[in-house]
N, C-alpha and C positions, 0 to 999 in steps of 0.2 A: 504494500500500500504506500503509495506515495505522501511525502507528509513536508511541512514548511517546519520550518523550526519551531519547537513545542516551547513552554515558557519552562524553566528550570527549577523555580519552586513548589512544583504541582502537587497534590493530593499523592499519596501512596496509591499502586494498584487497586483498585476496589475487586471485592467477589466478582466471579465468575455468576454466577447462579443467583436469582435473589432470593427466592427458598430457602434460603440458609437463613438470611433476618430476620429477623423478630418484627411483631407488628411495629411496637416504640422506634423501633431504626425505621420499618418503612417510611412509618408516617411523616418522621425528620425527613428522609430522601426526598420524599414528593409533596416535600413544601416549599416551593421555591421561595415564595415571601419572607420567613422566613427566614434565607437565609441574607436577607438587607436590612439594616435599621430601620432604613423610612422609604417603604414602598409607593406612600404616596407621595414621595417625591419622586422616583423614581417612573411613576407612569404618567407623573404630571408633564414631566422633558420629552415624553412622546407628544402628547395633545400642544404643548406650547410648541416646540418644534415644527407640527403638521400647522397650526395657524398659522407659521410664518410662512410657510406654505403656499394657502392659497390665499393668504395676504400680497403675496408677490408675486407670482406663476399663474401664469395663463394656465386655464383647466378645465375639464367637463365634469361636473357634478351629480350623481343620482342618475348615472346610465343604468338602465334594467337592462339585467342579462338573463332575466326571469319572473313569474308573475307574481310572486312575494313579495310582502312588503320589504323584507331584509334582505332583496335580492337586488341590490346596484353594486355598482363600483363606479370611483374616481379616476380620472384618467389625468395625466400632465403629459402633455406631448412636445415633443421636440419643433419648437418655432420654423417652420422653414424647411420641416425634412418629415415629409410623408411618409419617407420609409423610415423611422425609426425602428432599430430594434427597442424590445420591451421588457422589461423587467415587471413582473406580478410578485406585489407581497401579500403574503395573507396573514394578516393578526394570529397573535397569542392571544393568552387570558383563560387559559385553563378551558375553552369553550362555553368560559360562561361570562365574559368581560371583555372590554375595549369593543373598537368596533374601525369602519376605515379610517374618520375623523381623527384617529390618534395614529396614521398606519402612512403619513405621505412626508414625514421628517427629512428623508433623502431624497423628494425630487429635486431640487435645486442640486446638487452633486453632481445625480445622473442624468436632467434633462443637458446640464450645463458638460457634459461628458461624450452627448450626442446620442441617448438611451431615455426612452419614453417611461413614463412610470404609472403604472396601476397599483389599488386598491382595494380591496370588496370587503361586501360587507356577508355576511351569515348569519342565520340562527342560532340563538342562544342556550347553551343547557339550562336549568332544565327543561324548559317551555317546550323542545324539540328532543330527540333521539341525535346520537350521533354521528348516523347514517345517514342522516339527512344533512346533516354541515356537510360531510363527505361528496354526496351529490351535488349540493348547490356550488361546491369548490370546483366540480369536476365541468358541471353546467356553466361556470361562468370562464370557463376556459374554452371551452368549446365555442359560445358565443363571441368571445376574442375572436378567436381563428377563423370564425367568420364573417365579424364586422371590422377585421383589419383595417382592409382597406379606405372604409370611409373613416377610420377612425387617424387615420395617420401615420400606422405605425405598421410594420411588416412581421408579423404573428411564425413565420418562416425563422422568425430566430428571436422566442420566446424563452427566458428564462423565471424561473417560478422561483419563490425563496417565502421564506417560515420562522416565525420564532417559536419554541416551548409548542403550546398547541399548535398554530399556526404550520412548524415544521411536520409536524403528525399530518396534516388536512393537506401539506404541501406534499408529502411523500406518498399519500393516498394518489394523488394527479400524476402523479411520475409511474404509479404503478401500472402494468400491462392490462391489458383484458374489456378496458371498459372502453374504448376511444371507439370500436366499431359502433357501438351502439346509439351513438350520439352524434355519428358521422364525421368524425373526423381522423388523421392518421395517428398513427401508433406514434410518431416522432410529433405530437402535435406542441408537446413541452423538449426543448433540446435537451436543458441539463436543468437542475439544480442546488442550491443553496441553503442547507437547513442547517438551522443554529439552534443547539438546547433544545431537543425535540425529544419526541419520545415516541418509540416505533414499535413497541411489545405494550400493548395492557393490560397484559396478566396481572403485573402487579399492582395496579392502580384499582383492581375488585378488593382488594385489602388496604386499599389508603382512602386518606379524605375524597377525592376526587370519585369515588364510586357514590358519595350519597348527593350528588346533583347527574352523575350518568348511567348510573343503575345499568351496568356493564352486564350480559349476560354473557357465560362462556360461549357461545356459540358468535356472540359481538366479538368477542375478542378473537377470533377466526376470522371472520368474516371483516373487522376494522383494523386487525393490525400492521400498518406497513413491513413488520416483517416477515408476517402471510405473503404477502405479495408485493412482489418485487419488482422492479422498473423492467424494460424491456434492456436487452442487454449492451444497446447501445448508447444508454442516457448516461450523461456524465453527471459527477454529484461531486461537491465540494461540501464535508461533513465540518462541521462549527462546534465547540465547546466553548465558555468561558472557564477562566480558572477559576472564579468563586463558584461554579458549579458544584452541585454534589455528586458523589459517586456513581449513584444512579443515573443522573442525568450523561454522567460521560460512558457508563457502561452502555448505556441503549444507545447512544451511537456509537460509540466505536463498534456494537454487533452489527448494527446495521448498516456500518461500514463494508464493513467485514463481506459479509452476507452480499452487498450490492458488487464489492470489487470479485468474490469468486465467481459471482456471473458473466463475471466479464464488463460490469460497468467502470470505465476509467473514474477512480475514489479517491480523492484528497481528504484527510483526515490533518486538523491540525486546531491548537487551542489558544486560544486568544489572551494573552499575560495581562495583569490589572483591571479584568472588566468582571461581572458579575453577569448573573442570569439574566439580567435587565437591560444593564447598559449597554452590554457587546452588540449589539443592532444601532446603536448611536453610532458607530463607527459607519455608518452607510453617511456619514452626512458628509466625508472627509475623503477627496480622490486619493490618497496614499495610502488608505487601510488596507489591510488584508483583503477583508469581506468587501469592499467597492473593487479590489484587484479581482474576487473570487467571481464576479459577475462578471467583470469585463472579459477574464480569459474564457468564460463558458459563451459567453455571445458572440467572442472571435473567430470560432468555428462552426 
């Protein structure tokens, strides 16, 4: 697996297995809050960030990509270049929080880089099932790729990116299987970018997060992106923060793992001084990592 230089005061190894933890460690693992002083600073720097946003930048507002009320997304396109390529982020917040409003931080970065930026928005746990964000992620890609053209930007070199949930709903779009059904190709997503995600939810039926998604084992089959796997051409640039927990870096690195023995070209590498939170603030800065990890996935 290919990797950028890792930061050198990292966590020890974590387990292999999470079956071995006790519920008290799980519940620590998959509490990402947690593990910041002050969260609501930290989700505040998303929403103030996206105001400066579309205080500044030309943009489309409340496009429907479906007949939901919680079915639009934002769009910033590149001034003067119809064919932009696109970068799509999809919110964190555990599926049950944020929304696009707090999700358009780095288009100034990547409009000003020559790369269009989207946004969506979806269903909220509990009010929905999980399966349902899964679709409406998967639906609002599909209608990309086929309102490209009027919309400016060139859907032929689309890259999808995720944080915490967000990367989970991102790695669902990247997975195989579903694109015939919706009409579009299998390469309809080129590559992606998921940061602090979580791609197994076995263990999450024994942490908090099970009493707002009332996980059934058979959900956890049917929604884990390490069920299902991209097709074997998708490239993936896998994201950790160093204040991540163990957990959080074990489910990717498997899913690394797991995507590079298929034959997906996989960058795995962990971002030194940032937390669960902040490491997605690095999209707002053309010499980060994660603004490099899009550009090299859009170059080809």
């Amino acid at each position: 697996m290919r990797c950028w230089p890792r930061a050198t005061n990292s966590r020890k190894a974590w387990v292999s297995d999470w079956r071995k933890l006790d519920t008290g460690t799980l519940e620590r693992e998959y509490n990402a809050r947690a593990t910041v002083p002050d969260i609501d600073a930290e989700l505040r720097a998303y929403r103030d960030g996206s105001t400066l946003m579309y205080q500044r930048l030309p943009h489309r507002r409340g496009l429907p990509y479906g007949p939901g009320a919680d079915e639009t997304l934002d769009l910033f396109p590149v001034p003067g270049r119809p064919d932009a390529r696109l970068f799509l982020f999809i919110h964190g917040g555990y599926w049950r929080a944020l929304c696009k409003e707090d999700s358009v931080f780095m288009a100034e970065n990547f409009t000003s880089l020559g790369v269009a930026v989207a946004a969506l928005d979806y269903s909220l746990a509990p009010a929905v099932p999980l399966s349902l964000m899964v679709d409406q992620c998967r639906r609002a890609v599909a209608w990309l790729h086929r309102q490209g053209g009027d919309l400016g930007v060139d859907t032929r070199r689309m890259v999808v990116a995720g944080s915490s949930a967000g990367a989970h709903l991102a790695a669902m779009v990247l997975a195989a299987g579903w694109q015939a059904g919706l009409g579009v190709p299998d390469d309809v997503v080129s590559g992606g970018v998921l940061v602090s995600g979580l791609y197994d939810l076995a263990p999450l039926r024994h942490a908090l997060p099970q009493s707002w998604l009332h996980l059934s084992e058979p959900d956890v089959q049917a929604l884990s992106p390490q069920q299902h796997l991209p097709g074997p051409a998708r490239r993936l640039h896998m994201v950790v923060a160093l204040r991540d927990t163990g957990e959080f870096k074990r489910q990717s690195r498997d899913y690394a793992r797991a995507c590079e023995a298929i034959g997906c070209p996989t960058t795995f590498y962990e971002v030194d001084g940032r937390n669960h939170f902040d490491v997605i603030l690095d999209w707002t800065r053309p010499d980060s990592a994660l603004t490099r990890s899009v550009l090299a996935l859009l170059a080809t």
